[in-house]
KOLTORKE-858582 format. One record per residue: residue number from 1; residue in one letter; x, y, z of N, C-alpha, C, O, CB in turn. Coordinates in nm, 4 decimals, always signed. Each point is the difference from the previous one (the first is absolute). Glycine has a CB too. Layout:
REM KOLTORKE-858582
[NUM, A, [X, Y, Z], [X, Y, Z], [X, Y, Z], [X, Y, Z], [X, Y, Z]] ...
//
This chain:
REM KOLTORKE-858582
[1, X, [+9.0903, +7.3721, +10.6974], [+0.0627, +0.1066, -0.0750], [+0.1100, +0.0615, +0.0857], [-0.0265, +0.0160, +0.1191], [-0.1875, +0.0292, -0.2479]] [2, X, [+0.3652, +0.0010, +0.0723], [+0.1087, +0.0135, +0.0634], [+0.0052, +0.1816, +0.0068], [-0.0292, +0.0497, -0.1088], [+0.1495, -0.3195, +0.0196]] [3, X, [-0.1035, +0.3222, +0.1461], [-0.0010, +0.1734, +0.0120], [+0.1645, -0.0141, -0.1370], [+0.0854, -0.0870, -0.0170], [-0.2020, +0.1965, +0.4010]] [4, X, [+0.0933, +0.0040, -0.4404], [+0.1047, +0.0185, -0.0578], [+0.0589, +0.1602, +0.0616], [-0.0776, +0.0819, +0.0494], [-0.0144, -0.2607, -0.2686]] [5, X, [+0.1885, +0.1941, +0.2100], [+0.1161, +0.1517, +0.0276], [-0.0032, +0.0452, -0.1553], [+0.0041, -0.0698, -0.1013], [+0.2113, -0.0182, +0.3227]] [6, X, [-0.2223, +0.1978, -0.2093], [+0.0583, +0.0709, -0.0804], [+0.1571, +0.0223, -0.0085], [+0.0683, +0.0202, -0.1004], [-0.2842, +0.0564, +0.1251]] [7, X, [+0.2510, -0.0849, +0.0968], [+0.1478, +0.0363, +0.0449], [+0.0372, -0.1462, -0.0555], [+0.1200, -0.0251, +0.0115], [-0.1198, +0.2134, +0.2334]] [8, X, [-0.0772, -0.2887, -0.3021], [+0.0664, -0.1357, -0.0218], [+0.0390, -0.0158, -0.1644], [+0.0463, -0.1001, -0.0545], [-0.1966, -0.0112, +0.2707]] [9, X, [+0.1236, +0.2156, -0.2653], [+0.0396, +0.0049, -0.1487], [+0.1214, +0.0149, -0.0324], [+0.0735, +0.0903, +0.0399], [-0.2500, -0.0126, -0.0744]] [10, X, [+0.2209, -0.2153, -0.0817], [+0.1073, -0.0116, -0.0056], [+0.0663, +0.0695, -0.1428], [-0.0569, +0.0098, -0.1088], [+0.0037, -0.2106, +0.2777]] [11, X, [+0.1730, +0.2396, -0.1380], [+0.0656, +0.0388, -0.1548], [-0.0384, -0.0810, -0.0818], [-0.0068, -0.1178, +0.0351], [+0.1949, +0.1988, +0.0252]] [12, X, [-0.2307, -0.0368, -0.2156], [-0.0104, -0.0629, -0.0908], [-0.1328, +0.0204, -0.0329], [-0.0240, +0.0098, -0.1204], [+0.1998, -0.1451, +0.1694]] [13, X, [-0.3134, +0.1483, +0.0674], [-0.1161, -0.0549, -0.0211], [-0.0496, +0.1007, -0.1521], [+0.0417, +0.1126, -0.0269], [-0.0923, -0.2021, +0.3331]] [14, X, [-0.0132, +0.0359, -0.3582], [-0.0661, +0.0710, -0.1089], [-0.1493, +0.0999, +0.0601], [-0.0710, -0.0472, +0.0888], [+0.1753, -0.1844, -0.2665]] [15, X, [-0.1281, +0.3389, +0.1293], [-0.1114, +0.1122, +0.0758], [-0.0511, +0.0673, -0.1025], [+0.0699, +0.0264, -0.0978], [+0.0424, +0.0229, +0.3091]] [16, X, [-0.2487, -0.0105, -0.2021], [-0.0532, +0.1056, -0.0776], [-0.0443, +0.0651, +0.0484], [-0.0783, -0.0122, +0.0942], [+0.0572, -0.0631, -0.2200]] [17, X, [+0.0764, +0.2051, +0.0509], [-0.0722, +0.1478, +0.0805], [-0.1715, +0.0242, -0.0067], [-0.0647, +0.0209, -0.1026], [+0.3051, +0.1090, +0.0212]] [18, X, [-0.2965, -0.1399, +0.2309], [-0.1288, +0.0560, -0.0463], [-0.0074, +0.1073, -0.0783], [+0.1071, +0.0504, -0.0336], [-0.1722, -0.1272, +0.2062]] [19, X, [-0.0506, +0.1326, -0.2165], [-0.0645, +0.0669, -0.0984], [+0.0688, +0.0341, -0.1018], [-0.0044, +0.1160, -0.0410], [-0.1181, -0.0528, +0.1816]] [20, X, [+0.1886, -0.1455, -0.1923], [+0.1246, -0.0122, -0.1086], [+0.0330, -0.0996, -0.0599], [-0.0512, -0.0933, +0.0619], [+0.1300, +0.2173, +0.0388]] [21, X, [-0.0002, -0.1783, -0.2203], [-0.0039, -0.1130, -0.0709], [+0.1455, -0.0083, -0.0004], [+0.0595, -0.0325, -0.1028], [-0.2826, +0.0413, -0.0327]] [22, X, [+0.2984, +0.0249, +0.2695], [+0.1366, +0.0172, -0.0227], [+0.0248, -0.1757, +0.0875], [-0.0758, -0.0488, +0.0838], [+0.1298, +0.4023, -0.0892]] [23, X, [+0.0630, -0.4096, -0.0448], [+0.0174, -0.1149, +0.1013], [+0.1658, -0.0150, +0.0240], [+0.0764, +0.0209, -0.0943], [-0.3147, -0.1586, +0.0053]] [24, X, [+0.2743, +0.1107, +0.1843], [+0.1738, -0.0054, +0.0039], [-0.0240, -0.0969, +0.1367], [-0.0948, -0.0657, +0.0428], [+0.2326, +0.3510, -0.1521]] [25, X, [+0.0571, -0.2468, +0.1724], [-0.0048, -0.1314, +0.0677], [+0.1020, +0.0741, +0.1283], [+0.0971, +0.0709, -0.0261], [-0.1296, -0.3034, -0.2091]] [26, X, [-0.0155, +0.1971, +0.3816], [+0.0533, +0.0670, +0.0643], [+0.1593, -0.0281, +0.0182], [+0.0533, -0.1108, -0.0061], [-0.2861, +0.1382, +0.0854]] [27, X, [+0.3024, +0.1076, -0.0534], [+0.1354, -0.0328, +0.0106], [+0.0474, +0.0585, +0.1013], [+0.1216, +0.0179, +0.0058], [-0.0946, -0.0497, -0.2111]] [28, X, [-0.1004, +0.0698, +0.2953], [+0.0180, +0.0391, +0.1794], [-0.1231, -0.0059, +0.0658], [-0.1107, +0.0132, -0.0522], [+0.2894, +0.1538, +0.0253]] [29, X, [-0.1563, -0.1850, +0.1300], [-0.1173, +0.0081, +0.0693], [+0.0558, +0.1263, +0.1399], [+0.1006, -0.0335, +0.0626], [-0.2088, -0.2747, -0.1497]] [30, X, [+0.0402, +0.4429, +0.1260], [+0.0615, +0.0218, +0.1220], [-0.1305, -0.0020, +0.1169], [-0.1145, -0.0243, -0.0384], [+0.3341, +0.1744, -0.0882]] [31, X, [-0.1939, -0.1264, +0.2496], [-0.0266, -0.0217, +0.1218], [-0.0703, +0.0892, +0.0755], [+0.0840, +0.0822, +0.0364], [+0.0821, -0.1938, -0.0608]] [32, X, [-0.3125, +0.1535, +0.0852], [+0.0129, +0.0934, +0.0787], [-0.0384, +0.1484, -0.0825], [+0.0809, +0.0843, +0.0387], [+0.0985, -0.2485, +0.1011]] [33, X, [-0.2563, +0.2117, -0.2201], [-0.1197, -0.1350, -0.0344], [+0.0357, -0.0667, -0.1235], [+0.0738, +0.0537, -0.0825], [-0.2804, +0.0657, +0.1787]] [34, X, [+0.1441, -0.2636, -0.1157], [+0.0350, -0.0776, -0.1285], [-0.0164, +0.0322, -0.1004], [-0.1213, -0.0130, -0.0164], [+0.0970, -0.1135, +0.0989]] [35, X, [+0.0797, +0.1746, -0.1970], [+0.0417, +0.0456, -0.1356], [+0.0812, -0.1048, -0.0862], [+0.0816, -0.0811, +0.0438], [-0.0773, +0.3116, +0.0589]] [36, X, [-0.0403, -0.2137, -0.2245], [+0.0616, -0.0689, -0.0935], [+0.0952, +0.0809, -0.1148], [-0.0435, +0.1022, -0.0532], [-0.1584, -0.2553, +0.1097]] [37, X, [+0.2892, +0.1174, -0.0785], [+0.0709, +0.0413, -0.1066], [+0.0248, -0.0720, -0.1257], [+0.1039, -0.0558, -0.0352], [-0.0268, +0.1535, +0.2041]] [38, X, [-0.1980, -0.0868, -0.2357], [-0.0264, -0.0675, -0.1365], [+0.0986, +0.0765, -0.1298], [+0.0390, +0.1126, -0.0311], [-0.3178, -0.1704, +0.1265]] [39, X, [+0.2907, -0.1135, -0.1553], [+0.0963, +0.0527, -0.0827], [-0.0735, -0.0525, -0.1705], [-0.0297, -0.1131, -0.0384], [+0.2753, +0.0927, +0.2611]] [40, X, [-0.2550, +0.1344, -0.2843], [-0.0961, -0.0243, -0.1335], [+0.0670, -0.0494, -0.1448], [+0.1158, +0.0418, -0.0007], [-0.2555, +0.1537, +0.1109]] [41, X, [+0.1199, -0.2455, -0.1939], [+0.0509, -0.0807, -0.1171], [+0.0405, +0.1293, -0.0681], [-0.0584, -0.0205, -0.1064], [-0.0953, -0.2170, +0.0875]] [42, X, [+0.2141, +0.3611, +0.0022], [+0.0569, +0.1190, -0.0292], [+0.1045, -0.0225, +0.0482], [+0.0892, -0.0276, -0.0802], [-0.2476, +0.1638, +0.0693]] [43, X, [+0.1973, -0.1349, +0.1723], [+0.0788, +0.0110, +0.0448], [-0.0089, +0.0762, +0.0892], [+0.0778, +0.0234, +0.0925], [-0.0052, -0.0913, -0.2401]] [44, X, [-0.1888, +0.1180, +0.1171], [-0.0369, +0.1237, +0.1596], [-0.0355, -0.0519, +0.1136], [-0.0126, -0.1224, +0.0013], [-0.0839, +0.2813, -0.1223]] [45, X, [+0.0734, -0.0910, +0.2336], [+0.0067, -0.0334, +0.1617], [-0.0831, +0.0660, +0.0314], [+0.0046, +0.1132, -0.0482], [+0.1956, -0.1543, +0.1052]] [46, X, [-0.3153, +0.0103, +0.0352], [-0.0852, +0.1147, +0.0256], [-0.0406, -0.0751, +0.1760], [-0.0142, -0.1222, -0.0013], [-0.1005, +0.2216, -0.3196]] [47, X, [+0.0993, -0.0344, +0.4486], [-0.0685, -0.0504, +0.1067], [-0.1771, +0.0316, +0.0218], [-0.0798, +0.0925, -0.0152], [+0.3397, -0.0684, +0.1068]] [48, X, [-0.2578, -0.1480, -0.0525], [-0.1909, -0.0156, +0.0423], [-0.0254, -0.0740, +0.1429], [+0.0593, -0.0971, +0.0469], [-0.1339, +0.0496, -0.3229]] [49, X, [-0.0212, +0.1162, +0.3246], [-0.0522, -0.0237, +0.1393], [-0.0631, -0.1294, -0.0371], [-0.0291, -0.0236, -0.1172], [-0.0135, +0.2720, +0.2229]] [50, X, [+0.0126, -0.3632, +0.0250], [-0.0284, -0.1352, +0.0007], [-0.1633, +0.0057, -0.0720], [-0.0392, -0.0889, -0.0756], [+0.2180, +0.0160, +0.3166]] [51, X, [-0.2502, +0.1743, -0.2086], [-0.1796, +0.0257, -0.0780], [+0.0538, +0.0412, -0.1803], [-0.0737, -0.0183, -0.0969], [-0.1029, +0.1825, +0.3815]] [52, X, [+0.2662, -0.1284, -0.2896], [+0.0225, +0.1019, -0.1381], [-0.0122, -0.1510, -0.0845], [-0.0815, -0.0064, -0.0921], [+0.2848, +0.2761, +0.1565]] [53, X, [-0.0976, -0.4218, -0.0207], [-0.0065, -0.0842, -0.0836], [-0.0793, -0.1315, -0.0207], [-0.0213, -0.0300, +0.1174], [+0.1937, +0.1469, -0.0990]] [54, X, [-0.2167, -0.1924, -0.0761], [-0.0489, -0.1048, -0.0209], [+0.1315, -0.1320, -0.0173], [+0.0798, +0.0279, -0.0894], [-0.3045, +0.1369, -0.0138]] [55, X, [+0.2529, -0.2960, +0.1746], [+0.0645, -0.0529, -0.0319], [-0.0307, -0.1174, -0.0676], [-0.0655, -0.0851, +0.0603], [+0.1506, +0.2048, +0.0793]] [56, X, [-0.0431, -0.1432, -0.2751], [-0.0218, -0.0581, -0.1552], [+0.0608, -0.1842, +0.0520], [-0.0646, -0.1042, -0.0113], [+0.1427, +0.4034, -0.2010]] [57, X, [+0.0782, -0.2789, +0.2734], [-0.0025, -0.1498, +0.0208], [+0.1688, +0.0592, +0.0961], [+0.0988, +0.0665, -0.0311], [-0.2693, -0.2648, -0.2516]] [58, X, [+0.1085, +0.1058, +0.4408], [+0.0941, +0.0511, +0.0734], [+0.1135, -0.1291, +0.0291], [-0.0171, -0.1202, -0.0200], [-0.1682, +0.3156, +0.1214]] [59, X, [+0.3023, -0.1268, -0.0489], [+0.1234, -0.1227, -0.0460], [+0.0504, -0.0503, +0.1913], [+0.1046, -0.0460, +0.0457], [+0.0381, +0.2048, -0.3663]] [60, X, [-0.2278, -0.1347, +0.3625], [-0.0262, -0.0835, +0.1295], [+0.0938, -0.1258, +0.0343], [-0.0278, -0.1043, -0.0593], [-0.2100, +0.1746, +0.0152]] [61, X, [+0.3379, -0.0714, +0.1268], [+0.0116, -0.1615, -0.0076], [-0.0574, -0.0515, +0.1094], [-0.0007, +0.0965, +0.0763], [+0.2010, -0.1039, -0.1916]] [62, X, [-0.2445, -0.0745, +0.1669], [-0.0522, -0.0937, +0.0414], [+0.1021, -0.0738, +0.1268], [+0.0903, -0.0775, -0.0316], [-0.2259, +0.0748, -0.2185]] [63, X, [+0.1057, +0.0401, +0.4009], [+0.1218, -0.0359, +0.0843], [-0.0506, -0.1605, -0.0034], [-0.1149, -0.0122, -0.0422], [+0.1825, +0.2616, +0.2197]] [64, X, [-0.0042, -0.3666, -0.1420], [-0.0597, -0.1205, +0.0310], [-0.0178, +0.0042, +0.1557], [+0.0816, +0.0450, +0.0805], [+0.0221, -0.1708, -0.2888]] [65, X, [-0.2192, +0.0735, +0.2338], [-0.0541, +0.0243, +0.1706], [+0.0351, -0.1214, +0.0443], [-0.0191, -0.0307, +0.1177], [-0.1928, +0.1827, -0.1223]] 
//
């Protein structure tokens, strides 16, 4: 099993808000500490701490080793 980052989440990934049925897709990520800036099918923007989200399907690429 590979450790994953949080800090390794890429634009685009799809997320759902815990204790909520909200789902969008991140469109920043900042640094220090890691936060997301999810962007929701409205059009609204809202930030969540790396525990606040669940990630639905992440857009990772894959370096070749």
């Amino acid at each position: 099993m590979n450790y994953f980052s949080m800090n390794e989440v890429q634009i685009g990934t799809e997320v759902k808000i815990k204790n909520s049925d909200l789902k969008g897709r991140v469109v920043e990520v900042f640094h220090f500490p890691t936060t997301f800036k999810v962007e929701f099918e409205d059009g609204k923007f809202e930030v969540f701490k790396t525990h606040e989200v669940e990630l639905l399907k992440n857009e990772i690429k894959e370096e070749d080793e």
